[in-house]
C-alpha positions in Angstrom: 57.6 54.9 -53.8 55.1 52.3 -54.1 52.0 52.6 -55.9 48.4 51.1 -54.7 46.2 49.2 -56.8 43.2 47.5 -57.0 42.2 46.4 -60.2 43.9 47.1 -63.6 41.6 49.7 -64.2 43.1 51.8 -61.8 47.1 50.9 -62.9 46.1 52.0 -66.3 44.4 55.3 -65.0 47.9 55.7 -63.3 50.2 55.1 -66.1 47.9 56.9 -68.3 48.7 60.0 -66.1 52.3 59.5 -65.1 54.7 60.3 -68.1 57.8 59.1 -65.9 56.2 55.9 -65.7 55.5 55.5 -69.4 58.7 56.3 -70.1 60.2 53.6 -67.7 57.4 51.2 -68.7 58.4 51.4 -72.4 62.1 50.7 -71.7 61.7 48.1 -68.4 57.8 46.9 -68.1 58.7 44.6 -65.4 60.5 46.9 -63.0 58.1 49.5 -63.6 55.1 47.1 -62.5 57.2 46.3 -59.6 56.9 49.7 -58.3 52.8 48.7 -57.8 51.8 47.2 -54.7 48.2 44.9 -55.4 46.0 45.2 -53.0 43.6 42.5 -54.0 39.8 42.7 -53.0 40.4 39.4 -50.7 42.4 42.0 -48.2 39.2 44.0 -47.8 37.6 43.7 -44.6 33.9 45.1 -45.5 34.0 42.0 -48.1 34.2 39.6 -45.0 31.7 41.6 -42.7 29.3 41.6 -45.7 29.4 37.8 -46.3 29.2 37.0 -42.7 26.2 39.0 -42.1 24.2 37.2 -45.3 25.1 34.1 -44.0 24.1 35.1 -40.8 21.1 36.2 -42.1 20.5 32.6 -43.7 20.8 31.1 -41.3 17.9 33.2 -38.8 15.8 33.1 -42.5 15.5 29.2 -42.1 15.3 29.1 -38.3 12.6 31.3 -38.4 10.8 29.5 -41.5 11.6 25.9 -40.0 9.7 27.4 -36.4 7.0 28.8 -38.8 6.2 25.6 -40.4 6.3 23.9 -37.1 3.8 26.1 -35.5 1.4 25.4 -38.3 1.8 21.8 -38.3 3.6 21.7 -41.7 6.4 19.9 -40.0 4.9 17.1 -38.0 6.0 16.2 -34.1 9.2 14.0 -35.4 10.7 17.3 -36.5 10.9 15.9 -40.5 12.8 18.8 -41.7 12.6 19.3 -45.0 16.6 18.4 -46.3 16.9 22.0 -48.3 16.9 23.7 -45.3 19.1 21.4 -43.1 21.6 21.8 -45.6 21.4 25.4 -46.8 21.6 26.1 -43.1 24.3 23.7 -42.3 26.4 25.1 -45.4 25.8 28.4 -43.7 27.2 27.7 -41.1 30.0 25.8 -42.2 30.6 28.9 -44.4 30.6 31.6 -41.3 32.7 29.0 -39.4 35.8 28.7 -42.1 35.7 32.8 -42.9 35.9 33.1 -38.7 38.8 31.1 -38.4 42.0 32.5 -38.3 44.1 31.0 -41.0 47.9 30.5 -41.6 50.3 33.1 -42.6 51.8 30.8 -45.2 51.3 31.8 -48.7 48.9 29.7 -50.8 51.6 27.2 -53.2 54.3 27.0 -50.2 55.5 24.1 -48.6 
């Protein structure tokens, strides 16, 4: 049977309570971590949902602000855009576009 963890928090909280597991961690440490499947906060899909909407939200921020200062003549008819917002918006994007994209299967360190 294989355990679930997060964080190290939680395998100590589990070794802690599990006197089998002490026992087989004091005589083999490495085959009882083996028994521990990580489950590392990258796999978490609210994580990705979360920093898609605040860039998201970034990005409608400085559309909104850049349509504001254009409508009170802050930003004059050759649309001179101040360069913070072009590229905190185009990072934005860039950002949303590379979590969106569906990546390889390969594991990082593999040829």
């Amino acid at each position: 049977m294989q355990n679930k963890v997060r964080s190290f928090n939680q395998f100590k909280t589990v070794l802690e309570k599990d006197a089998t597991l002490q026992q087989e961690f004091k005589s083999d440490p490495v085959a009882a971590i083996k028994k521990f499947k990580s489950e590392p906060w990258f796999n978490d899909k609210l994580i990705y949902r979360l920093v898609v909407l605040f860039l998201g939200i970034i990005v409608l921020t400085i559309c909104v602000g850049v349509i504001i200062l254009t409508s009170q003549e802050k930003i004059n008819e050759n649309f001179d855009v101040p360069d913070i917002l072009i590229a905190t918006a185009s990072t934005a994007i860039g950002a949303i576009a590379g979590l969106l994209t569906p990546g390889s299967n390969k594991n990082p360190g593999t040829s």
